[in-house]
N, C-alpha and C positions, 0 to 999 in steps of 0.2 A: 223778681229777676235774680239770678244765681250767679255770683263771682268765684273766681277761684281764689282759695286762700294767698296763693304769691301773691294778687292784684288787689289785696286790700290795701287801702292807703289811710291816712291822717284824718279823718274827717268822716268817712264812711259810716251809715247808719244800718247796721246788720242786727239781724235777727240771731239773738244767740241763749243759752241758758247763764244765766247771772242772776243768782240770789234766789235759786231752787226756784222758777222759773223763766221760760220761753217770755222773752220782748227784746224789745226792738235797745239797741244801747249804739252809743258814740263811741269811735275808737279814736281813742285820746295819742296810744303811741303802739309802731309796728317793732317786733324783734324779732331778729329774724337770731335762733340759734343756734344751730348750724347741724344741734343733735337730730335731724328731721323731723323737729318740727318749727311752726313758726308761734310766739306768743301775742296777745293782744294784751294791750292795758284799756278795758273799755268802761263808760258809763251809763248805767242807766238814763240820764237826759242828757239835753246835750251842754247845760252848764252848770253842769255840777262840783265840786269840790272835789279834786285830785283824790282827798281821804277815803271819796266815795268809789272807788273803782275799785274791778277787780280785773285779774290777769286770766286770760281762757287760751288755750290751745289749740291747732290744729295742724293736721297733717297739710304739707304745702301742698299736695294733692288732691284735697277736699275742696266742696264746691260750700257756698255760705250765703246764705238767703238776702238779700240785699232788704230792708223795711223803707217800706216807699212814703 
């Protein structure tokens, strides 16, 4: 299932590149930048250590895999 980047929320498990590969991670927190784009702060599982994240980008107009 594909969401758009504006509709990502807190909790969402998306398929994205994190850590020089495609999987599935937790998005911990949404920002929205205002520079067109929006950042994610995400995890590879979903309870992992804050240290363990990393921040990914995307156009608010991009669609993003939802991992089921």
């Amino acid at each position: 299932m594909k969401i758009q980047a504006l509709n990502i929320q807190i909790g969402n498990r998306i398929m994205a590149y994190c850590n020089h590969r495609r999987q599935a991670c937790t998005v911990k927190q949404v920002i929205n930048s205002g520079l067109g784009s929006i950042e994610l702060t995400v995890c590879p599982s979903e309870h992992a250590r804050i240290s363990l994240s990393r921040v990914i980008r995307f156009h608010p107009d991009a669609t993003v895999d939802l991992a089921s």
